[in-house]
C-alpha positions as CSV (number, residue, x, y, z in Angstrom):
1,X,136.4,96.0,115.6
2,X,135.4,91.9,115.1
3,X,138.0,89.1,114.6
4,X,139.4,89.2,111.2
5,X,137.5,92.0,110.1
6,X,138.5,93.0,106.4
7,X,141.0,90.4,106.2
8,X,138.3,87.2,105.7
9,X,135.3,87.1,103.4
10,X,132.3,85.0,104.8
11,X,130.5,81.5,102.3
12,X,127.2,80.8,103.7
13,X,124.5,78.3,101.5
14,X,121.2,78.0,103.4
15,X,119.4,74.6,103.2
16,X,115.8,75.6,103.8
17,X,113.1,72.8,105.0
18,X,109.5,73.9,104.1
19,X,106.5,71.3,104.9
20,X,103.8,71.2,102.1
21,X,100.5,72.4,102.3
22,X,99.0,68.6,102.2
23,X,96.0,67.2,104.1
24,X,97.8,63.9,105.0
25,X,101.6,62.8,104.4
26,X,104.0,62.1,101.9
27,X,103.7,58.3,101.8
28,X,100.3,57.7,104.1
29,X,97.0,58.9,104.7
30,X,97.5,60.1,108.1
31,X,96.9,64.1,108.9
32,X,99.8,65.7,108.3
33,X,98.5,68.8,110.6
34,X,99.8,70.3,113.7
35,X,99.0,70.6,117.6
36,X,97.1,66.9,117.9
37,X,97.9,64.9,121.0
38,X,101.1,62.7,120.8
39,X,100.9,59.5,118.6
40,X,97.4,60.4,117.4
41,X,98.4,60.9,113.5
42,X,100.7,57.6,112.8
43,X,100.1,54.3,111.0
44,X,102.2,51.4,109.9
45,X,103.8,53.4,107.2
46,X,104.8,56.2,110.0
47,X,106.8,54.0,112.0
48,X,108.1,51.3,109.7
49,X,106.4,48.1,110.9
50,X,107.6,45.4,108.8
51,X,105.2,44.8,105.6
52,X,103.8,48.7,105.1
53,X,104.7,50.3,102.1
54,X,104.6,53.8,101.6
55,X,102.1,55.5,98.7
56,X,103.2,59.0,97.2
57,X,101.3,61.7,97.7
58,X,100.3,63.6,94.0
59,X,99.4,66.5,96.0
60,X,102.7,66.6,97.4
61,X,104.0,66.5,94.3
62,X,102.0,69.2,92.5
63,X,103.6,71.9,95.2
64,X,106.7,70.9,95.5
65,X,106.6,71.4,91.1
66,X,105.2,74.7,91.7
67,X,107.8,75.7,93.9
68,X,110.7,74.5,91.8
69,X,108.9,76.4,89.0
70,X,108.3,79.6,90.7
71,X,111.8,79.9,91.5
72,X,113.2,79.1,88.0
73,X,114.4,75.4,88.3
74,X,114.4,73.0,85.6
75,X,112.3,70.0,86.9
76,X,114.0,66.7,86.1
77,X,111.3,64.0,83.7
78,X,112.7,61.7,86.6
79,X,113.8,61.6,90.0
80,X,114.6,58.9,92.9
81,X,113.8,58.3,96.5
82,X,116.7,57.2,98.5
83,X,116.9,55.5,102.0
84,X,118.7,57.7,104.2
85,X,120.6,55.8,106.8
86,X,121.3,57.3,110.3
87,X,119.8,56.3,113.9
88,X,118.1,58.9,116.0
89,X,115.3,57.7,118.8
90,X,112.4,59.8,116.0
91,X,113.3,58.0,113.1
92,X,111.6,55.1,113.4
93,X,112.6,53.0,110.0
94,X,116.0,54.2,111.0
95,X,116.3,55.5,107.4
96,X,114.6,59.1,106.4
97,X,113.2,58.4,102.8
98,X,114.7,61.3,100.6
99,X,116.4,62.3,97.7
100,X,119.8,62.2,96.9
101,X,122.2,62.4,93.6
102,X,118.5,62.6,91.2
103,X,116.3,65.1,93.1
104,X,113.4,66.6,91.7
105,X,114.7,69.8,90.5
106,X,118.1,71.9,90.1
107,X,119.4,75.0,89.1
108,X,117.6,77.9,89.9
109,X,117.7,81.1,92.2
110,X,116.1,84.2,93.2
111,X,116.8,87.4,93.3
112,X,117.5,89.8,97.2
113,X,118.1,93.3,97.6
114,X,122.0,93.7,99.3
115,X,123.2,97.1,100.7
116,X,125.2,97.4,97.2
117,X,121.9,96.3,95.3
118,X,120.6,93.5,93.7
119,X,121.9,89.9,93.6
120,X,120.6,87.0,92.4
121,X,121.2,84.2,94.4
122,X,121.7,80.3,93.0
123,X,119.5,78.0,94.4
124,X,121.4,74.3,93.5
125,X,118.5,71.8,94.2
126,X,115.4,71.3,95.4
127,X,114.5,67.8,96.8
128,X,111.1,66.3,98.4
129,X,111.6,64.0,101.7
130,X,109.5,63.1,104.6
131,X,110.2,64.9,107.9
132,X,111.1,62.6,111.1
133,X,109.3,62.5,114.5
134,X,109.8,64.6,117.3
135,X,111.5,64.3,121.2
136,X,109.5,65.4,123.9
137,X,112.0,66.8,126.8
138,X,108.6,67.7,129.1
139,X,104.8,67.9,129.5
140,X,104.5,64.2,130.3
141,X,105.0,61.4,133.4
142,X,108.7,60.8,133.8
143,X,109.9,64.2,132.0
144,X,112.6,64.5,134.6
145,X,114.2,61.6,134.1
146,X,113.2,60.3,130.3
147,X,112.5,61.9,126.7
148,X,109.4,60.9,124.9
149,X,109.3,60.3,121.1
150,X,105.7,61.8,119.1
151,X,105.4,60.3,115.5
152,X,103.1,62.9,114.7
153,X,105.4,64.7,112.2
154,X,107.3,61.4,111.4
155,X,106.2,61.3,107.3
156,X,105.3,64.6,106.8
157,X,106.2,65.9,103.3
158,X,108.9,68.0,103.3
159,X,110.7,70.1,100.4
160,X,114.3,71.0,100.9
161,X,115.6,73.9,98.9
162,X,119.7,74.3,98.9
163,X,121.2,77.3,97.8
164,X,123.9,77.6,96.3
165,X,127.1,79.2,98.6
166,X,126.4,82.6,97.0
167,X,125.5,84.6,100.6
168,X,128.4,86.4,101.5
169,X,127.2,87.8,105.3
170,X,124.5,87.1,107.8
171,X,122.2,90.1,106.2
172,X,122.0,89.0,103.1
173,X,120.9,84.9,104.3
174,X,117.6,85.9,106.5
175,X,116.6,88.3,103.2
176,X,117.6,85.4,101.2
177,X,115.1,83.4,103.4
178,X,112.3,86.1,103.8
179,X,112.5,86.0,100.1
180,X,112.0,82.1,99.9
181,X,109.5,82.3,102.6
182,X,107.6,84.8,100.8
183,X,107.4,83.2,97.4
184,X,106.4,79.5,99.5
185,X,104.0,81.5,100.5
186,X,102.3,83.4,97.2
187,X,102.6,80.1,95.5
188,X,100.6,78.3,98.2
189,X,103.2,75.8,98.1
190,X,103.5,76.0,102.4
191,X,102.2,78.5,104.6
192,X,106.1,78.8,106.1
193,X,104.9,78.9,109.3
194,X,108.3,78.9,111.6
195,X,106.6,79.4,115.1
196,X,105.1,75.4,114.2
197,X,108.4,74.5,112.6
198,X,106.6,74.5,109.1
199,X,109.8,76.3,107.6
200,X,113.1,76.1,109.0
201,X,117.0,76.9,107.7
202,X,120.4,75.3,108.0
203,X,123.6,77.6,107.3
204,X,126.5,76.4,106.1
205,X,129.2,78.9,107.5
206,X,132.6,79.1,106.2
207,X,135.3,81.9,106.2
208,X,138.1,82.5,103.7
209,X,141.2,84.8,103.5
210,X,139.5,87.7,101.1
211,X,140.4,87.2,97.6
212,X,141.1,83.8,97.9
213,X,139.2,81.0,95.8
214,X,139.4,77.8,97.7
215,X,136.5,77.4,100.4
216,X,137.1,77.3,104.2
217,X,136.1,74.3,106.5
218,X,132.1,74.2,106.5
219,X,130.6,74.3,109.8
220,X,126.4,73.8,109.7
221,X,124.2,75.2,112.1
222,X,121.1,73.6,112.4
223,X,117.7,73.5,112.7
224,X,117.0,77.9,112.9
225,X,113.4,78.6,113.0
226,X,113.1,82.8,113.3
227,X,114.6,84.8,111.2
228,X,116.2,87.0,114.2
229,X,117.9,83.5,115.4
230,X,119.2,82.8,111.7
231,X,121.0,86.2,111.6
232,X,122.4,86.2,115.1
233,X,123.8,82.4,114.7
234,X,125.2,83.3,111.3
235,X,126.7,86.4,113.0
236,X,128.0,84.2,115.6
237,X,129.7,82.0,113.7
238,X,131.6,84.1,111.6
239,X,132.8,85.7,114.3
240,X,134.1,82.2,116.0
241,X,135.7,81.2,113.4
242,X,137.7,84.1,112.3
243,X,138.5,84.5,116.1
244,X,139.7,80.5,116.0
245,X,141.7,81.7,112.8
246,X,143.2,84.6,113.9
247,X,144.6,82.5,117.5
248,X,146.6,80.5,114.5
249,X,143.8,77.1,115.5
250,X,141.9,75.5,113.2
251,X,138.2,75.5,112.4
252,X,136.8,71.8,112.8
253,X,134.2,70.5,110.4
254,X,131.1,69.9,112.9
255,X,127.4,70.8,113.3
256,X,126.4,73.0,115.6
257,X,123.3,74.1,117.6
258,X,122.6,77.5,118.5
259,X,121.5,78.7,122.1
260,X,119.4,81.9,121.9
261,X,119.1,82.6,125.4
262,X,123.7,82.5,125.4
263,X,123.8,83.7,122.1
264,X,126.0,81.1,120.9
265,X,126.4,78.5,118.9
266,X,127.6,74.8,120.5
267,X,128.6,71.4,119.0
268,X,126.7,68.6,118.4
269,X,128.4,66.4,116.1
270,X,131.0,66.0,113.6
271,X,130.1,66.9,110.5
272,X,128.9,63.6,108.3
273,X,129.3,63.4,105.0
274,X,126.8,62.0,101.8
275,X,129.1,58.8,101.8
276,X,127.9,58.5,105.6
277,X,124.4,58.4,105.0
278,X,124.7,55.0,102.6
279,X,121.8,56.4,100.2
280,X,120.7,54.2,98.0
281,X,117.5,54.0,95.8
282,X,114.5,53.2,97.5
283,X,113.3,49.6,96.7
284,X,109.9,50.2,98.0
285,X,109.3,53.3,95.4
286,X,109.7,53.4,91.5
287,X,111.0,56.6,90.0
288,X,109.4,59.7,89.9
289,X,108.3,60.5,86.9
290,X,106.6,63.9,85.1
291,X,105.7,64.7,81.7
292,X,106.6,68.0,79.9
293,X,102.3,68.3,80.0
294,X,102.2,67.9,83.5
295,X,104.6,70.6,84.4
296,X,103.3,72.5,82.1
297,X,99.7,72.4,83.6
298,X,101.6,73.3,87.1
299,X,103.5,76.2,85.7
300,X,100.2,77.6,84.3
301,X,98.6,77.4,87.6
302,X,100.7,79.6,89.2
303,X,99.9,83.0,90.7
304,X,101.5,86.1,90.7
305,X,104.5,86.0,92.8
306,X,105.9,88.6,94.5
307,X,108.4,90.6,92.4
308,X,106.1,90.6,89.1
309,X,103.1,92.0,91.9
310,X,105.8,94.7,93.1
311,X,106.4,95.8,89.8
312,X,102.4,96.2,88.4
313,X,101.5,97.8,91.5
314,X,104.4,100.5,90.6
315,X,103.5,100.5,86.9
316,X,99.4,100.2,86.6
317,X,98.5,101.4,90.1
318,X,101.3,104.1,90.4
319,X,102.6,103.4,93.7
320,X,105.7,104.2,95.3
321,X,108.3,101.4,95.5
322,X,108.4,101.7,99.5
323,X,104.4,101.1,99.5
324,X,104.5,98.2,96.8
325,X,107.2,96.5,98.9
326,X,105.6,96.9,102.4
327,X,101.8,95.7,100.7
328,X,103.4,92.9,99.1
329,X,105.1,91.6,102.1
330,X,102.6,88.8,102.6
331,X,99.9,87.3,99.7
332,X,96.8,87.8,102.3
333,X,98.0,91.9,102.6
334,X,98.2,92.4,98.8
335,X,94.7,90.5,98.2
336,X,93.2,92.6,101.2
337,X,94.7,96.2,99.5
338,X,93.6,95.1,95.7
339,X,90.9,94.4,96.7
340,X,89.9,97.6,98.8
341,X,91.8,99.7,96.0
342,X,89.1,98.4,93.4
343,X,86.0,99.4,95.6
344,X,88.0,103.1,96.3
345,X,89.3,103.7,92.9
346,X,91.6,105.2,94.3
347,X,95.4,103.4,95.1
348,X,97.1,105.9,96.8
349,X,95.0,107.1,99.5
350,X,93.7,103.4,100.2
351,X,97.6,102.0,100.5
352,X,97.9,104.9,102.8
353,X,95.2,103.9,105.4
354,X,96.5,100.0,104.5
355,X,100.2,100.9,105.6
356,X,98.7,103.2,108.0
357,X,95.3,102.1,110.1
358,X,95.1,98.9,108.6
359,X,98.8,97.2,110.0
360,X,98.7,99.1,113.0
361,X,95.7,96.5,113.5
362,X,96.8,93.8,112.6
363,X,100.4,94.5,114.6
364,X,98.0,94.8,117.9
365,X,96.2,92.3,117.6
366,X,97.6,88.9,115.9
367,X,95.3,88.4,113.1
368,X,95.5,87.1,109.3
369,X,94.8,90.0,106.8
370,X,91.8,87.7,105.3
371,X,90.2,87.5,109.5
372,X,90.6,91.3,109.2
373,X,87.1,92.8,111.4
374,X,86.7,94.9,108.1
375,X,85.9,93.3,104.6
376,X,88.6,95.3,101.9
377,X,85.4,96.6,99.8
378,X,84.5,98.3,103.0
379,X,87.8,100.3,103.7
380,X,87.6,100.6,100.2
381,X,83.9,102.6,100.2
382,X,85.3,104.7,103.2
383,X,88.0,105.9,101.3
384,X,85.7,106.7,98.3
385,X,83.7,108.9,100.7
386,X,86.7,111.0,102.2
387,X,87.6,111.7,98.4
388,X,83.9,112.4,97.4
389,X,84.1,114.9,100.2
390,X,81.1,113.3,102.5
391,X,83.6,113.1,105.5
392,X,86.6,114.4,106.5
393,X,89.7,112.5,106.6
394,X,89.9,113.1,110.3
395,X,86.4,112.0,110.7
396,X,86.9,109.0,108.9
397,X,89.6,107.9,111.1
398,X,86.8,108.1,113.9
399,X,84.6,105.7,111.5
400,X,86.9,103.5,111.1
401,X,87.4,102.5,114.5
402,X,83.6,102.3,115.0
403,X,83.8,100.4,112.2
404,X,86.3,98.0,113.5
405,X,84.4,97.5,116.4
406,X,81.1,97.1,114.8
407,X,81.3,95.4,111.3
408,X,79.0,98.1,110.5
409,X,79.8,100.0,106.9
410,X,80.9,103.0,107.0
411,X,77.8,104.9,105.6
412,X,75.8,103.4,107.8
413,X,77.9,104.8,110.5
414,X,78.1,108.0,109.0
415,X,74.1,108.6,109.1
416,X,73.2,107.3,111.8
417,X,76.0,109.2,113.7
418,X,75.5,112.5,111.7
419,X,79.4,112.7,110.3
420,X,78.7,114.0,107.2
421,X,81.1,116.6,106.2
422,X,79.9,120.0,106.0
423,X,80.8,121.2,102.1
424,X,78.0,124.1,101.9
425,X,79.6,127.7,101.7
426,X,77.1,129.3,103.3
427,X,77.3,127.0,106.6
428,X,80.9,127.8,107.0
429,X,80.8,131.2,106.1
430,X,79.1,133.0,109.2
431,X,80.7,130.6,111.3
432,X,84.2,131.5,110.3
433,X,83.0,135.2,110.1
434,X,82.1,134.8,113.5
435,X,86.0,133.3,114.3
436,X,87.3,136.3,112.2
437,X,85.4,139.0,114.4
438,X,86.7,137.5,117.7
439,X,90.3,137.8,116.9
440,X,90.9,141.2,115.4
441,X,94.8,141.1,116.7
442,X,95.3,138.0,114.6
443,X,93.2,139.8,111.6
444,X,95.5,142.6,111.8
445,X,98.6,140.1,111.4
446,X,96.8,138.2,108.5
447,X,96.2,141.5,106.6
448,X,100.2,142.8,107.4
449,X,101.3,139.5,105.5
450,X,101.9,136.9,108.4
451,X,99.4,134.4,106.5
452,X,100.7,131.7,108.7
453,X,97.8,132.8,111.2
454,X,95.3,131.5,109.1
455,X,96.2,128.1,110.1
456,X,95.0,129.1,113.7
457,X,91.0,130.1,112.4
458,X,91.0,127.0,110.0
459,X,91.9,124.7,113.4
460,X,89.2,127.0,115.2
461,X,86.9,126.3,112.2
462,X,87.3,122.7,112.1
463,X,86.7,122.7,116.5
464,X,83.5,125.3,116.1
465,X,82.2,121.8,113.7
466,X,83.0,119.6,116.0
467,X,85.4,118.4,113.0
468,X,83.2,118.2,110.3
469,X,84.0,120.9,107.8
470,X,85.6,120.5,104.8
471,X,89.0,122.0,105.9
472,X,89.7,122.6,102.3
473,X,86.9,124.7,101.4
474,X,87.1,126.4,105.0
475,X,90.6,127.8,104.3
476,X,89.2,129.3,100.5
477,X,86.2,130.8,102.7
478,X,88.3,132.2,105.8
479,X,91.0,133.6,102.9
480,X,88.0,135.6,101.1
481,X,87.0,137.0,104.4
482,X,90.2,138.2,105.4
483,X,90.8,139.3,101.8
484,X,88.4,142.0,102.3
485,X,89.8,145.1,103.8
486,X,87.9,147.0,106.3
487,X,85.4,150.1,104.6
C-alpha cells in the first residue's frame, strides 16, 4: 500500500506553457522557429541592449484570443505587460516581460473524462509572455568546464494557461493536459510540440488530510515536457510528501526538478512568491487593448474543436464513441478520415481501415496524417470498391500496401494486377462443385447437420481463387450444392 493511502487527498493545478504558432516573436521580427544554429535568430530587442524597444506581435495576439475563446474564457477589453524580475544567465534583460494581476483572459475550463466520469476542470487565467533563452550544458568548445547561453528562444511568444487546483490525482493532470494539448492543437493556436519544448507543464502538488478544506504546502515541479514524465513526477510527489507527513516532518515549500532516469523528483529552489518577482507595468508597452468586434471576428474564426467533432461524428456519421475518440485524437487524423469517408460514402468501414491499416502506418513509420503516402480520397475509393463488390476485403488489404508503396490508385492496381473479385455464379459454381466432389466425408457431415464444415470448402473456395471470390456469394453457392441430396 503507498504512504498515506486513503487517509490524504491529493490538489494539483497545472500551469501549461504553449509557444504560438508565429513566424517571428512576441516583441521582434526575428524567427521564432526551432533547430537554427545558436545565436542565429536574436536582435537588440532579444537581448535587452539599451535603447530597443519591443513591438507586439498582432499575430500573437489573434492565437492566444482564440485559445482563451475556445476554452471558454472571458477575454478582458484590457490587459498589461509586466516586468518580471529574476536573474538567470538566459534572461538577458534580467526581467521576462509577462503578465501579471491584468492578464489577457480568466475564468474558463474544459472538460476530462475521470474513472468516475466526467469533470470539468477550471482553468483560472490565461496570460501571454515571452519565453527566455536557453543553457547549453554540451555540443560546443569548453562543454566540460562551462555552459553556453543560445538566445534563440529568448522572446518567443508564449501563452501560459493555469488551471485552477481542481485535479485531484496524477491520472486525471496528463488527461487534463492531452485535453489542452489537443484543443491548442484544433484551434491552430500551437502545434504543442513537447519533443521541441513547444508545450510544456508545471504541477503544483499538494496533499491534504481527506475531508479537510484548507490546502497543503505547494510544492511545483517544473518544466515536464512528455506526458509519461508529467504522471510519474506527479505520482512521485504525492508519494514523498505523504511519506514526509506520515514520519510526523514537514513538507517545505520549494520547486523541484524531476529526474527521469531516478524517477524522482529533486530541489531546486525555494519556492518564490509573486511579491518576489517585483512586477510592475511595463513602461516600454501601453495596455493591451481589444474591442468586443475584434473578439468577435476571432471567435467566429474558429474551427471545430474536439468535443463538438466527437459528438457529430457519433450523431451524423453513426460512429461508435470508441472510434470518434481514437479519430479525433489529432486535427490532421480527423481531416484525413472525413475526408476519405466522403469519397467512400461509407463511415464505418473507412474508420475501420483508418483505426486499422491506416495508424498502424503511421505508428511505424513517424509521419503527419497530412504526409500520409496515400491521399484520403484514395482510401476512400478503395473502400468504395470492396463495398461495390469489385474486390475482396482480403484483396484489398494486398492493394493497399501496393498502394502505399506506389502512390498508384487503387483501380489502377486492381487492372493492371487482375484483382478483381470474382461475383459471377457460374465461375464459382463448378469450382466449388469440384471442392464438394473431393470431400465426400466432409459432405456426409454437412448433410447430418455439422454445418460448421462449410467454413472449411468456403476457405478452399477462396484458395482454388487465389482469393478473389466473393466469399459471400461462395458460401450461398456451396450451401445450394450441398442442399441437394444425392438421387
Amino acid at each position: 500500500m503507498s504512504a498515506g493511502e486513503g487517509v490524504y487527498e491529493t490538489v494539483i493545478g497545472l500551469e501549461c506553457h504553449a509557444q504560438l504558432l508565429t513566424r517571428t516573436k512576441l516583441f521582434c521580427g526575428c524567427r521564432a522557429g526551432f533547430g537554427d544554429a545558436p545565436n542565429t535568430n536574436v536582435c537588440p530587442v532579444c537581448v535587452g541592449l539599451p535603447g530597443a524597444l519591443p513591438v507586439l506581435n498582432r499575430r500573437a495576439v489573434e492565437l492566444a484570443t482564440r485559445m482563451a475563446l475556445a476554452v471558454g474564457c472571458r477575454v478582458n477589453r484590457d490587459s498589461i505587460f509586466a516586468r518580471k524580475n529574476y536573474f538567470y544567465p538566459d534572461l538577458p534583460k534580467g526581467y521576462q516581460i509577462s503578465q501579471y494581476d491584468r492578464p489577457l483572459a480568466q475564468e474558463g475550463g474544459l472538460e476530462i473524462e475521470t474513472a468516475s466520469g466526467r469533470k470539468r476542470i477550471g482553468i483560472e487565467r490565461i496570460h501571454m509572455e515571452e519565453d527566455a533563452g536557453k543553457l547549453l550544458h554540451e555540443g560546443f568548445r569548453d562543454a566540460a568546464t562551462k555552459s553556453g547561453v543560445d538566445f534563440n528562444r529568448s522572446g518567443v511568444p508564449l501563452i501560459e494557461i493555469v488551471s485552477r487546483p481542481a485535479l485531484s490525482s496524477p491520472e486525471e493532470a496528463v488527461a487534463y493536459a492531452e485535453s489542452l494539448r489537443e484543443i491548442l492543437q484544433y484551434a491552430g493556436v500551437s502545434d504543442a510540440d513537447m519533443e521541441k519544448g513547444n508545450f510544456r507543464c508545471d504541477g503544483n502538488v499538494s496533499i491534504r488530510p481527506r475531508g479537510a478544506s484548507e490546502l497543503g504546502t505547494k510544492v511545483e515541479i517544473k518544466n515536464l515536457n512528455s506526458f509519461r514524465f508529467l504522471g510519474r513526477a506527479l505520482a512521485y510527489e504525492v508519494e514523498r510528501q505523504a511519506s514526509l507527513l506520515d514520519a510526523g516532518s514537514r513538507v517545505a515549500q520549494e520547486t523541484r526538478l524531476y529526474d527521469p532516469d531516478a524517477d524522482e523528483t529533486h530541489p531546486m529552489r525555494s519556492k518564490e512568491e509573486a511579491h518576489d518577482y517585483r512586477y510592475f507595468p511595463d513602461p516600454d508597452l501601453p495596455p493591451l487593448s481589444l474591442s468586443a468586434e475584434q473578439v468577435d471576428e476571432i471567435a467566429g474564426a474558429l474551427p471545430e474543436l474536439p468535443k463538438a467533432k466527437r459528438g457529430r461524428f457519433v450523431a451524423e456519421l453513426g460512429l461508435p464513441a470508441y472510434d470518434a475518440q481514437v479519430l479525433t485524437s489529432s486535427r490532421s487524423l480527423a481531416d484525413f478520415f472525413e475526408a476519405a469517408a466522403r469519397r467512400s460514402g461509407n463511415p464505418k468501414a473507412t474508420s475501420n481501415w483508418v483505426m486499422s491499416d491506416v495508424l498502424r502506418k503511421l505508428k511505424e513509420s513517424p509521419i503527419a496524417p497530412e504526409a500520409f503516402p496515400i491521399a484520403p480520397e484514395a482510401l476512400g475509393e478503395l473502400v468504395a470498391l470492396v463495398d461495390q463488390g469489385k474486390v475482396s476485403g482480403k484483396m484489398a488489404k494486398e492493394v493497399f500496401e501496393k498502394m502505399y508503396g506506389s502512390g498508384e490508385s487503387a483501380a489502377k492496381i486492381i487492372e493492371r494486377e487482375g484483382l478483381t473479385q470474382i461475383s459471377d455464379p457460374a465461375v464459382i459454381e463448378p469450382i466449388a462443385r469440384t471442392i464438394v466432389e473431393a470431400h465426400p466425408d466432409l459432405v456426409a457431415q454437412y448433410r447430418s447437420g455439422e454445418e460448421k464444415v462449410l467454413g472449411f470448402f468456403v476457405g478452399q473456395v477462396m484458395k482454388a481463387t487465389q482469393g478473389q471470390a466473393n466469399p459471400k456469394l461462395a458460401r450461398e453457392v456451396l450451401v445450394r450444392i450441398l442442399s441437394v441430396s444425392p438421387a
